[in-house]
C-alpha positions in Angstrom: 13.8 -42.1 -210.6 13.5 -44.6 -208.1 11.3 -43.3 -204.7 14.0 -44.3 -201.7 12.7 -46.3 -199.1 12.3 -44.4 -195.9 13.8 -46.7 -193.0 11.5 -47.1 -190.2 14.4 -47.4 -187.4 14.2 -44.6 -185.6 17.2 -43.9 -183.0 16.5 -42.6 -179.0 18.5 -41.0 -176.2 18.9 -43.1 -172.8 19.2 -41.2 -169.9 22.7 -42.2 -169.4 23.5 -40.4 -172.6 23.8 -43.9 -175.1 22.0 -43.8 -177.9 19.7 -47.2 -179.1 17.3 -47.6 -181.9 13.5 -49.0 -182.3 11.1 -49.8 -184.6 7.4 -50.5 -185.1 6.4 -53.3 -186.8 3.1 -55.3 -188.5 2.3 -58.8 -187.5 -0.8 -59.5 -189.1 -4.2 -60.0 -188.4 -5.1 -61.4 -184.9 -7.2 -64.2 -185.5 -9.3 -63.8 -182.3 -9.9 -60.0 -182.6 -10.0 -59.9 -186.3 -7.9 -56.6 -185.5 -4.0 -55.7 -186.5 -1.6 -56.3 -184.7 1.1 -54.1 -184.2 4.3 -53.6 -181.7 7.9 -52.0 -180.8 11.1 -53.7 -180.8 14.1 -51.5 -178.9 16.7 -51.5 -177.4 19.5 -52.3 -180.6 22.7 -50.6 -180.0 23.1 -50.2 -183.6 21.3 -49.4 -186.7 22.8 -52.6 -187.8 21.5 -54.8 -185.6 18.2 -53.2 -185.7 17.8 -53.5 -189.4 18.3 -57.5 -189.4 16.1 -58.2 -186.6 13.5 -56.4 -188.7 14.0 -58.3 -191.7 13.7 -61.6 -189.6 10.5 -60.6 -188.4 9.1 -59.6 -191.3 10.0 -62.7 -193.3 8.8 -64.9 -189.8 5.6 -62.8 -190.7 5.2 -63.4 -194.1 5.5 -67.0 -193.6 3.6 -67.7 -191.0 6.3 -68.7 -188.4 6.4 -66.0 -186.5 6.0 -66.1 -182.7 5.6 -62.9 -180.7 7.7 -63.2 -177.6 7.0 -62.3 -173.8 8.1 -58.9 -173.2 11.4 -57.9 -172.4 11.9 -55.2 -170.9 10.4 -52.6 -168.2 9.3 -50.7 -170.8 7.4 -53.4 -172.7 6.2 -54.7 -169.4 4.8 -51.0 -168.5 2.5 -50.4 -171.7 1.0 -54.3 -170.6 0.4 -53.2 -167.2 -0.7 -49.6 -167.9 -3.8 -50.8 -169.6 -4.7 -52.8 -167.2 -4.3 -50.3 -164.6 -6.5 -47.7 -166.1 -9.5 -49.6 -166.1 -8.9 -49.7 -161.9 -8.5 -46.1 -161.2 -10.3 -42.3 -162.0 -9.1 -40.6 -165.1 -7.2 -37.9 -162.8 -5.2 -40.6 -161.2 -4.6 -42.1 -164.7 -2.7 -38.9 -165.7 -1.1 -38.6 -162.5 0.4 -41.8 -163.0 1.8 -41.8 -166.8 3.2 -38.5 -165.6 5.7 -40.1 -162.8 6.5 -43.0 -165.1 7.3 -40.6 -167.5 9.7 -38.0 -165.7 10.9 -40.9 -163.4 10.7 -44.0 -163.7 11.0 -45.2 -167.5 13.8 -42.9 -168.4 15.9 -44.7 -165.1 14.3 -48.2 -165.7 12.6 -48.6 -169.7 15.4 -50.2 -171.3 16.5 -52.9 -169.0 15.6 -56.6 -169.2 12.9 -57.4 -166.7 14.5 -60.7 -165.7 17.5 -59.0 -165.3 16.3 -56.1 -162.8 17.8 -56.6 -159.3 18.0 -55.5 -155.6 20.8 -53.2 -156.2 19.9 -51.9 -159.3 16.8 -51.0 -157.7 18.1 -49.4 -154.9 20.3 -47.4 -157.0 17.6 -45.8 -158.5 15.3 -45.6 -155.3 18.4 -43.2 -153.7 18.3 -41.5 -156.3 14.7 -40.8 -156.4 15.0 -40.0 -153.0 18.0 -37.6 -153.5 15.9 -35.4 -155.7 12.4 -36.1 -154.6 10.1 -35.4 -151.8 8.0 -37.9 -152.8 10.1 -40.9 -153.4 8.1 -43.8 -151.6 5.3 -42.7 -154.1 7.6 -43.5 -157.2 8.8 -46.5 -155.5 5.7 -47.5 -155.0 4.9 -47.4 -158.7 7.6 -48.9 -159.8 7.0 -51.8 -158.0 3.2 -52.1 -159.4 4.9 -52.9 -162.7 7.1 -55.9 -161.5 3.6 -57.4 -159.4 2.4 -57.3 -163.0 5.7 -59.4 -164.3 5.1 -61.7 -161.6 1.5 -62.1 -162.5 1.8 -63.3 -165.9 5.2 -65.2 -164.9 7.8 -63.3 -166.6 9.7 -63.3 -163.3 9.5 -64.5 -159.4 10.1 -62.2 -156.8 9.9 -58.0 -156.9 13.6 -56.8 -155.9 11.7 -53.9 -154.5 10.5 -55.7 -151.7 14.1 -56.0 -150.8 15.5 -52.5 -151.0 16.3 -50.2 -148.0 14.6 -46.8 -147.5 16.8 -43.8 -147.3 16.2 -42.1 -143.8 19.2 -39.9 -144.2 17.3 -37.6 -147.1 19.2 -34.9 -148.5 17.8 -31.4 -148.4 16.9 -31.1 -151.8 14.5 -33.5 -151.8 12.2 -32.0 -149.1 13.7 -28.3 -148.9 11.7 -25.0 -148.7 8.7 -26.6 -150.5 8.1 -29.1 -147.2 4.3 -29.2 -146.6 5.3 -28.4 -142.9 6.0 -25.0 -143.5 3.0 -24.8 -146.2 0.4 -22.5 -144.1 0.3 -19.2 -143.0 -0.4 -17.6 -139.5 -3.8 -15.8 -138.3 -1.3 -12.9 -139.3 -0.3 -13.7 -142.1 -3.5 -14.7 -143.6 -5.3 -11.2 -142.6 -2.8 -9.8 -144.6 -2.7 -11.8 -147.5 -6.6 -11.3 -147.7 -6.2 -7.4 -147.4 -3.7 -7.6 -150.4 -6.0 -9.5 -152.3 -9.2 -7.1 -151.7 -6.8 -3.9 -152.8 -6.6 -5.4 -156.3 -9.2 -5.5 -159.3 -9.4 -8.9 -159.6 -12.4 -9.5 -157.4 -12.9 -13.5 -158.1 -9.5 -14.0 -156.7 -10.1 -12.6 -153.4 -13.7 -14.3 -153.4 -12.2 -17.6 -154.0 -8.7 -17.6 -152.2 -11.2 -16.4 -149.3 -13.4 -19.0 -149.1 -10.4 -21.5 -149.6 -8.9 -20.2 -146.3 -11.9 -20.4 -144.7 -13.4 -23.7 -145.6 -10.7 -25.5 -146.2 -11.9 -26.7 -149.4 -9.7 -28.6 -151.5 -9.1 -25.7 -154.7 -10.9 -29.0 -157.1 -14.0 -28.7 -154.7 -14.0 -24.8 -155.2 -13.9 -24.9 -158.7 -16.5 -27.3 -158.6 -19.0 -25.2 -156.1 -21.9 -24.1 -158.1 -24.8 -21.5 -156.3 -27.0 -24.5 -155.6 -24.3 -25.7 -153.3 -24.0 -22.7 -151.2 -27.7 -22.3 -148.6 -27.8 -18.5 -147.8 -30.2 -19.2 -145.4 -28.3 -21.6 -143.0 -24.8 -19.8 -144.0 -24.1 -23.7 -145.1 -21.6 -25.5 -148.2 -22.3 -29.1 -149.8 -19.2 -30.3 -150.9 -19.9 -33.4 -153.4 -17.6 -33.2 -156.3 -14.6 -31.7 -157.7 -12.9 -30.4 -160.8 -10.4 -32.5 -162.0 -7.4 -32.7 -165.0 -8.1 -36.2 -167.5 -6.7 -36.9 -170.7 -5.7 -34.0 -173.0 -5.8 -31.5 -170.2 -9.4 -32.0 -170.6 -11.4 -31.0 -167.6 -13.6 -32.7 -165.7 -16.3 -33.2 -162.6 -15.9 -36.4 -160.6 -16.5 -37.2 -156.2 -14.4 -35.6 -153.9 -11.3 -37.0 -153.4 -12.7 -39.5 -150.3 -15.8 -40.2 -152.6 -18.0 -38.5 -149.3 -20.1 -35.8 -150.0 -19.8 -33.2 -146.8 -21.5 -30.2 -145.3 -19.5 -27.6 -143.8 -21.0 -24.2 -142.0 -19.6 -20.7 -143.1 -19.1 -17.6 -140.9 -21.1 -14.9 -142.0 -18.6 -12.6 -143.2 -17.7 -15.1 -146.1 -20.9 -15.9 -146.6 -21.6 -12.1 -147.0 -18.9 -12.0 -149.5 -20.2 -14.7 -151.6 -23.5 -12.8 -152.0 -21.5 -10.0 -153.1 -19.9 -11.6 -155.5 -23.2 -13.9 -157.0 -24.4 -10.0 -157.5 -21.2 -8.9 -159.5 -21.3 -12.2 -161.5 -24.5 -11.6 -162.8 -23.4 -8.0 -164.3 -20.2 -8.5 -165.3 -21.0 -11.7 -167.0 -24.4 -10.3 -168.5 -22.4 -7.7 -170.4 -20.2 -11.1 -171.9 -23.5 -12.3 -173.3 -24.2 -15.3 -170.3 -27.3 -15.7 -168.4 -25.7 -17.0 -164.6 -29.0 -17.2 -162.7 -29.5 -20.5 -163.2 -28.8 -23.4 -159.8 -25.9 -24.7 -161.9 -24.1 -21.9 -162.7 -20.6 -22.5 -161.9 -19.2 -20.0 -158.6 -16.0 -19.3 -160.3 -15.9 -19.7 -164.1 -13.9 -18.1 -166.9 -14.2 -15.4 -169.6 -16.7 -18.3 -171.5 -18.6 -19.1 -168.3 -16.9 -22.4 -168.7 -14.7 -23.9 -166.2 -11.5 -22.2 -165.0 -8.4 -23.6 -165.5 -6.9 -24.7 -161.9 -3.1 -23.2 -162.9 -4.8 -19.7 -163.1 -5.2 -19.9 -159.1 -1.3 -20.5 -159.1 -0.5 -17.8 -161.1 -2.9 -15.9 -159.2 -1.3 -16.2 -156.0 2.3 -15.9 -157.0 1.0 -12.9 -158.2 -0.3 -10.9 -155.0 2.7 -12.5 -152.8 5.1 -11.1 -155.2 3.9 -7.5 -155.9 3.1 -7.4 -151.7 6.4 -8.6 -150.7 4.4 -11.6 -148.5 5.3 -15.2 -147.4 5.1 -17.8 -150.4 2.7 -20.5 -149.8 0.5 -22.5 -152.4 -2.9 -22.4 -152.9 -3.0 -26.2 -151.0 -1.5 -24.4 -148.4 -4.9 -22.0 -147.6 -6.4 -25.4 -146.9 -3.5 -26.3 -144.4 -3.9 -22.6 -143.2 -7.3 -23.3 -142.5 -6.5 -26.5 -140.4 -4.1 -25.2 -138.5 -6.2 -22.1 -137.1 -8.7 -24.7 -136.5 -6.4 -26.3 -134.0 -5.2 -23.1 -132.6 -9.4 -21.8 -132.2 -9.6 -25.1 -130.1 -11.9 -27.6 -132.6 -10.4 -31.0 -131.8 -9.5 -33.6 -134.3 -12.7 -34.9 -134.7 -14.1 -31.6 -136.0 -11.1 -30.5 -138.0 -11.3 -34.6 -139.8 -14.8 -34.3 -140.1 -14.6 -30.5 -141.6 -11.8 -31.2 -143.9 -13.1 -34.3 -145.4 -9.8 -36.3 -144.2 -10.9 -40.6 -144.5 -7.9 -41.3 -142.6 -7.2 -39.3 -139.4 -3.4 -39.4 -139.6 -3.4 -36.7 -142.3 -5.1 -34.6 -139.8 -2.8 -35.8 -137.1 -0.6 -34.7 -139.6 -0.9 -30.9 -139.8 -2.0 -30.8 -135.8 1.6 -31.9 -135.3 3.1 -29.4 -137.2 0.6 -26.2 -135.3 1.7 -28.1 -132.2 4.9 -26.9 -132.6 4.2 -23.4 -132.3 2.5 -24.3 -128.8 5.5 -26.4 -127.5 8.1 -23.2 -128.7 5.7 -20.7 -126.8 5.6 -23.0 -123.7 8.9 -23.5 -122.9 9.2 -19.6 -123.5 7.0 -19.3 -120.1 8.5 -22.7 -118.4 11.7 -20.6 -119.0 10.8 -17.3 -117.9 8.9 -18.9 -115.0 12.2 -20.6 -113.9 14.1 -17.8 -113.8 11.4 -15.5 -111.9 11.8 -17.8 -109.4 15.5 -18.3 -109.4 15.8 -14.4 -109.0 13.1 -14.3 -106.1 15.4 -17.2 -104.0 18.8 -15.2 -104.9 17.1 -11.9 -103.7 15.6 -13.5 -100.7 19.1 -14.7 -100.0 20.7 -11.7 -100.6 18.5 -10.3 -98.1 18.9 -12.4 -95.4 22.8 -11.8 -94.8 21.5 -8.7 -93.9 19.8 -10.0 -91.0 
């Protein structure tokens, strides 16, 4: 009996619900590499048509006459420019990136002809990407990169993108109860949050979330921190690196996010804590079968001594702010905490940039905006109340003098 031919067209869902079909194909051996060459044709709206254009290609191949075209589409334009773009930036911001085009911007854009990508159909998608996300310039932005790259090699002339309109009237969704602005919490709230944490057995979680909140160390630099970092003597933290997600999940150390190593001093209290905890670690983690009295031994590790996963701190969190009843924030939003009661201790911007490791002072501008607020609410609270002591004085002065 005859073995039947499985069909290598494969079919795929747009986002608008149509369905198209692809398939891979052989071309040969490059000549220059000495390497195969492979690719992906899509984009048929029927099996039909997919199934002939195959055939051509692979009779174009066997003879010899076959001539790989420029891309087509967004999509095809992407994988070009994704390579390219990989070898410019950190592994982190790799993964970062394949994730927006992934949720975003291929399942809106991937299908269409690149020279047939316009202003409006552009815009259409940037409102809608700003209908749904806080971060819409980002994706924008992005977006845009791959067209530079079609201009580049010639495939088209001008980026519609540079011709759309930002949306300034944004919808709530897209910045809602998850607005950075709102991301800290009070001296209050903080003191409390800390007390819940300490009540509960897991002792590395109040270690860490307290020396988030009070170094302002980005949770990657935390995870990072090993005991050779931290001097006992001057109550003092280097900051030079940070744990970071790269391909696979797999993670990694690389610089801090600004590249700048920093030094940062630590009240007592925390530093206090730390010992503590160094003690603990060596017990606990004795009894596991790991020897952590050595300069590199990690702060915070897990149950392998290895490095801990950064969504454990989420789930952490969640966690105490759920069984205590308190106000949600995320673990960013200690480091946010800690710049705000910066502000309100009196350290000026310099000190808060400096401390924070911020390259560009408007992100510290930022967050002092946003404490700022507090101050403006509670002074027109006493211009108020200072008005109307006075107003009350004139009437009763007034009052009296009819009297007279």
């Amino acid at each position: 009996m005859t073995k039947k031919k499985v069909s290598p067209v494969k079919s795929y869902i747009l986002k608008n619900g149509e369905k198209r079909y692809e398939f891979p194909v052989y071309l040969g051996i490059d000549p220059l590499t000495g390497k195969q060459k492979r690719t992906m044709k899509r984009g048929f709206k029927t099996i039909k048509e997919a199934n002939l254009a195959l055939a051509r290609i692979k009779l174009d191949v066997a003879n010899g006459t076959y001539q790989q075209a420029r891309p087509e589409t967004y999509q095809e334009v992407y994988e070009l420019w994704i390579k390219q773009y990989e070898k410019t930036i950190e592994e982190s911001t790799y993964v970062k990136t394949l994730s927006i085009f992934k949720n975003h911007i291929l399942p809106a854009m991937g299908a269409y002809k690149i020279e047939k990508i316009h202003v409006d159909v552009c815009q259409k998608h940037l409102d809608e990407w700003a209908s749904k996300l806080k971060k819409f310039r980002m994706v924008k932005a992005y977006a845009a990169k791959v067209l530079n790259f079609a201009i580049k090699r010639g495939y088209i002339q001008t980026n519609p993108f540079s011709y759309v309109d930002l949306p300034t009237n944004i919808s709530k969704k897209a910045i809602g109860a998850d607005d950075e602005s709102e991301n800290f919490y009070t001296r209050e709230q903080l003191v409390e949050f800390l007390s819940c944490l300490e009540r509960e057995s897991n002792h590395k979680a109040y270690v860490l979330f307290r020396l988030l909140a009070f170094s302002g160390m980005r949770r990657g630099e935390a995870l990072a921190l090993t005991w050779n970092d931290i001097d006992f003597t001057k109550n003092e933290l280097r900051i030079n690196k940070a744990l970071s997600l790269g391909k696979d999940n797999r993670l990694y150390v690389k610089s801090t996010k600004t590249g700048v190593a920093r030094t940062i001093k630590m009240d007592d209290k925390t530093i206090a804590v730390l010992k503590e905890w160094k003690k603990k670690q060596q017990q606990d983690y004795l009894k596991l079968g790991f020897n952590t009295i050595k300069p590199k031994q990690l702060v915070f590790s897990n149950e392998k001594n290895e490095f801990l996963q950064p969504t454990r701190l989420r789930k952490w969190i969640i966690h105490t702010q759920s069984k205590y009843k308190l106000a949600t924030i995320t673990t960013h939003g200690l480091r946010h905490t800690h710049c705000s009661l910066l502000f309100e201790a009196g350290a000026s911007l310099k000190e808060v940039q400096v401390r924070l490791g911020h390259t560009d002072v408007k992100t510290t501008m930022d967050i002092y905006t946003h404490v700022t607020q507090k101050a403006k609410d509670e002074a027109i609270m006493k211009f108020s109340s200072y008005i109307e002591n006075v107003v009350d004085e004139h009437t009763l002065t007034t009052f009296l003098t009819t009297f007279d």
